[in-house]
C-alpha positions as CSV (number, residue, x, y, z in Angstrom):
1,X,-93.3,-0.3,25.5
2,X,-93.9,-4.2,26.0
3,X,-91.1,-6.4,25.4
4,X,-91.5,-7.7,21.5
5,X,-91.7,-11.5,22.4
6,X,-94.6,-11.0,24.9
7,X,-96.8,-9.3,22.6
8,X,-99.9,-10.3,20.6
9,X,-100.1,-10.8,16.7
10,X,-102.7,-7.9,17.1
11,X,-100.8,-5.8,19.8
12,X,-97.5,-5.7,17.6
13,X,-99.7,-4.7,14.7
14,X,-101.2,-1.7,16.6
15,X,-97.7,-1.0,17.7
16,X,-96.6,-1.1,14.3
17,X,-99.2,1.5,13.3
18,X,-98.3,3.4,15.7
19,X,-94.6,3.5,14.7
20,X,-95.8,4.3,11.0
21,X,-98.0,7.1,11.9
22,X,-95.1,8.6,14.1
23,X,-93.0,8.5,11.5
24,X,-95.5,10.2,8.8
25,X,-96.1,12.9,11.4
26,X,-91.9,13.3,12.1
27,X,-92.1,13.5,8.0
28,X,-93.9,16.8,7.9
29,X,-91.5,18.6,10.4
30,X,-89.8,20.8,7.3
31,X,-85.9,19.5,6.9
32,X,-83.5,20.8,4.0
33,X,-84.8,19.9,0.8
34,X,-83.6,18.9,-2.8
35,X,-84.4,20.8,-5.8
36,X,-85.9,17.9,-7.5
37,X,-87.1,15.8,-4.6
38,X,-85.2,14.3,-1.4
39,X,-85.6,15.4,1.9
40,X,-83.0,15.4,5.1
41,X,-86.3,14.4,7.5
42,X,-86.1,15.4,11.2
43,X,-85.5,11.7,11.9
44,X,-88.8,10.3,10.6
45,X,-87.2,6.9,9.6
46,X,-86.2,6.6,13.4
47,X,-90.1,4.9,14.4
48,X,-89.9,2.5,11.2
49,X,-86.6,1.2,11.9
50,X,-87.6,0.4,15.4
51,X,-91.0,-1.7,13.9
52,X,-88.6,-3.6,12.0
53,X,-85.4,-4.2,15.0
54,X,-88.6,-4.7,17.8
55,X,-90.9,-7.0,15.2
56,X,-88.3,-8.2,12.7
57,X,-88.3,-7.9,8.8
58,X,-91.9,-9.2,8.0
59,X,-93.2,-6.6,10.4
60,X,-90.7,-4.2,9.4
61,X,-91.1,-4.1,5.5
62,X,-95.0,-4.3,6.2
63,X,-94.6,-1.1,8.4
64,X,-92.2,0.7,5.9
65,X,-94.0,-0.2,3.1
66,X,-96.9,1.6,4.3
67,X,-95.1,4.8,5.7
68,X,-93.9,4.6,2.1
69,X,-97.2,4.6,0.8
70,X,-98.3,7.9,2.6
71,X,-95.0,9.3,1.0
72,X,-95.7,8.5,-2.3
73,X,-99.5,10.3,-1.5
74,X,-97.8,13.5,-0.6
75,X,-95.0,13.3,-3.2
76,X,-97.7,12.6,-6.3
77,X,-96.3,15.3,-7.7
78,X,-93.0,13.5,-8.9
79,X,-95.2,10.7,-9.6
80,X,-97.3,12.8,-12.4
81,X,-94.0,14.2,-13.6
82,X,-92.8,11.1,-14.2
83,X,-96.2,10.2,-16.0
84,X,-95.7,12.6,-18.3
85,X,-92.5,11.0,-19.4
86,X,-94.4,7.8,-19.5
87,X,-96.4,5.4,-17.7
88,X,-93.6,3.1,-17.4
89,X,-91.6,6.3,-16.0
90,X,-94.7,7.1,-13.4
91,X,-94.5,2.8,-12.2
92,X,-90.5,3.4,-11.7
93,X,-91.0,6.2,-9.7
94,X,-93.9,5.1,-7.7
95,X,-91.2,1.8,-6.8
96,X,-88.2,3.8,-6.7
97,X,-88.7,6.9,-5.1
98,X,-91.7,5.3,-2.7
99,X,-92.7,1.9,-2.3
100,X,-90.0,-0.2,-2.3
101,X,-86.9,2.6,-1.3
102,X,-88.9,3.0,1.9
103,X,-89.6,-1.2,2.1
104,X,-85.9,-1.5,2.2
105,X,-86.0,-0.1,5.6
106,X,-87.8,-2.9,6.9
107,X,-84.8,-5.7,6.4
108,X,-83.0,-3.7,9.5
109,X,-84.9,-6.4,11.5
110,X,-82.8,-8.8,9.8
111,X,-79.6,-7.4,10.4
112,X,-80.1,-6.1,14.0
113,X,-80.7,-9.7,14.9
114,X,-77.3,-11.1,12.9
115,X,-75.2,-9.0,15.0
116,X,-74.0,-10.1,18.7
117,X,-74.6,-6.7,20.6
118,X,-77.7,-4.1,20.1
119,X,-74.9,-1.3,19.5
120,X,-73.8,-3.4,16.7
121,X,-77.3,-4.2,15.6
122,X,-78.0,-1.0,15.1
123,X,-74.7,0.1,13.9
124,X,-75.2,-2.3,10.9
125,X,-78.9,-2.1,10.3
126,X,-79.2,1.6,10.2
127,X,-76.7,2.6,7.4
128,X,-77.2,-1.0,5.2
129,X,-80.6,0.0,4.7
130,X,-79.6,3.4,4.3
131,X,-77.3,2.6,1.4
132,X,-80.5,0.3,0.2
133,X,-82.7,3.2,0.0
134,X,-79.8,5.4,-1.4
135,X,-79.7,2.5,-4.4
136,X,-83.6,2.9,-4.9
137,X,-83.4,6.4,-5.4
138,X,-79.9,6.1,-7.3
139,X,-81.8,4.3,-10.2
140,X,-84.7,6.2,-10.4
141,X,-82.4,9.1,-10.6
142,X,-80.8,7.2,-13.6
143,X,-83.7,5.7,-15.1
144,X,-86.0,8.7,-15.0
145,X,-84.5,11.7,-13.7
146,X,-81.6,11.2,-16.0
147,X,-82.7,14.5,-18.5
148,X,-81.5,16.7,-15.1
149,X,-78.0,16.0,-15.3
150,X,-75.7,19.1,-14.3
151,X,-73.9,20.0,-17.4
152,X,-70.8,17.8,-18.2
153,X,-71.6,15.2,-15.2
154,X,-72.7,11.3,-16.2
155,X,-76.0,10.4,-15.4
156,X,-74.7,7.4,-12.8
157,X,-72.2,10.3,-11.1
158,X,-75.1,12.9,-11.1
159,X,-77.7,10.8,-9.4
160,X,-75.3,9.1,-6.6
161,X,-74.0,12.8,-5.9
162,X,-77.9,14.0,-6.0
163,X,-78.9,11.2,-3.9
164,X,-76.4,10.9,-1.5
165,X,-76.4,14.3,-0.7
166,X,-79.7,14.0,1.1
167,X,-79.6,10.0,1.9
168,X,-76.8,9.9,3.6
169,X,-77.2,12.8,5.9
170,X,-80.9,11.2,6.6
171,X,-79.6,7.9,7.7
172,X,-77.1,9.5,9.9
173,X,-79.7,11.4,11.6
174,X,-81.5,7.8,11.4
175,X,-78.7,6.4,13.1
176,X,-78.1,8.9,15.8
177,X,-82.3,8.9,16.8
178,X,-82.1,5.1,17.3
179,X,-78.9,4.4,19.5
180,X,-80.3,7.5,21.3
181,X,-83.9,6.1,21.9
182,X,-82.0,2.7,22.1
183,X,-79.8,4.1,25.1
184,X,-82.8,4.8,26.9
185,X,-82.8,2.0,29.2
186,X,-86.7,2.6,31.0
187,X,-88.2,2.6,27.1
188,X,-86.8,-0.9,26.5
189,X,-87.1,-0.4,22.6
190,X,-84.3,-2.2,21.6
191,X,-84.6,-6.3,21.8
192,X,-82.3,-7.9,23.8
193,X,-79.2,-9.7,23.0
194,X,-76.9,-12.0,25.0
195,X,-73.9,-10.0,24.9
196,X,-76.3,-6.6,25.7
C-alpha cells in the first residue's frame, strides 16, 4: 500500500472502500455467536481500524460508519424486534447496536497518532475503541434489551456481562490482527512515527 501522506483525496477514499468491503467480507466468516446478538468476528474490525490509523479519524469514522451500515442491513432483524417494542426502541438499536457502536472505531486514528511509538498507537487505539463499542452495545442492552435479564441479575450487570463476553474477545482478536499486519514491515500499513 502507498504511504498515507502521498495519497490522493480520491485514492484514500478508494482505499477506504476497500478496507470497508474487507472488513464486511471478514464479517461473514461464521465466529461464536450470542443468543441474542453479538458476534466474536474472525477479525473483521482489523481493515477498519487500519482506514482510521492510515487516514485518521475523519476517514476512519466515515469508513466505520459505513461497514456499520452493511451490519445493521444484515442484522435488521434486531432492528424489527426492537420495532416491535417501539419506534423509539428500533432508532436506539439502529444507533446502538450499528451506526454509531461501529463509528466509534473510527476515533483509533486519533489515538494512534497521540501515542509516541506505532506499538503504543496501536496498543491504545485498539482496546479504547473497543471499550467504546462495548459502551454502545452496553446501553442498548440496558435500554432495550433490558426484558432478557437472567433471572436475579440487574439490568446494568446483565448487559456489561452479555456484552463483554463477545466485545472484549473481538477487540483482542482486533488487537492481535493489527500489530500482526502492523509487524509486517514490506506492507507498510502502519504510519510512521519518530520513535518507530
Amino acid at each position: 500500500m502507498f504511504e498515507p501522506t502521498k495519497m490522493t483525496k480520491t485514492a484514500i477514499l478508494a482505499e477506504c472502500a476497500i478496507l470497508a468491503a474487507a472488513s464486511f467480507v471478514l464479517s461473514l466468516i461464521p465466529g461464536p455467536s450470542m443468543p441474542m446478538g453479538g458476534t466474536i468476528s474472525w477479525f473483521s474490525t482489523v481493515p477498519v481500524l487500519l482506514a482510521a490509523i492510515r487516514h485518521g479519524s475523519a476517514w476512519g469514522v466515515g469508513t466505520a460508519f459505513v461497514y456499520g451500515f452493511t451490519q445493521m442491513l444484515l442484522g435488521m432483524s434486531n432492528v424489527t424486534y426492537a420495532l416491535a417494542v417501539s419506534p423509539a426502541a428500533a432508532v436506539g438499536c439502529a444507533l446502538l447496536d450499528y451506526l454509531l457502536a461501529y463509528a466509534v472505531i473510527g476515533f483509533a486514528g486519533l489515538l494512534y497518532k497521540t501515542a509516541k511509538s506505532k506499538i503504543a498507537g496501536v496498543i491504545l487505539a485498539v482496546p479504547v475503541t473497543g471499550a467504546l463499542r462495548l459502551l454502545c452495545s452496553f446501553l442498548s442492552g440496558v435500554l432495550i434489551y433490558g426484558a432478557y435479564a437472567w433471572d436475579g441479575w440487574p439490568v446494568w450487570l446483565y448487559s456489561l456481562a452479555y456484552n463483554a463476553a463477545w466485545c472484549v474477545p473481538d477487540a483482542a482478536l482486533a488487537l492481535i490482527g493489527v500489530l500482526a499486519l502492523g509487524n509486517i514491515k514490506a506492507l507498510a500499513l502502519l504510519p510512521s512515527k519518530s520513535n518507530g
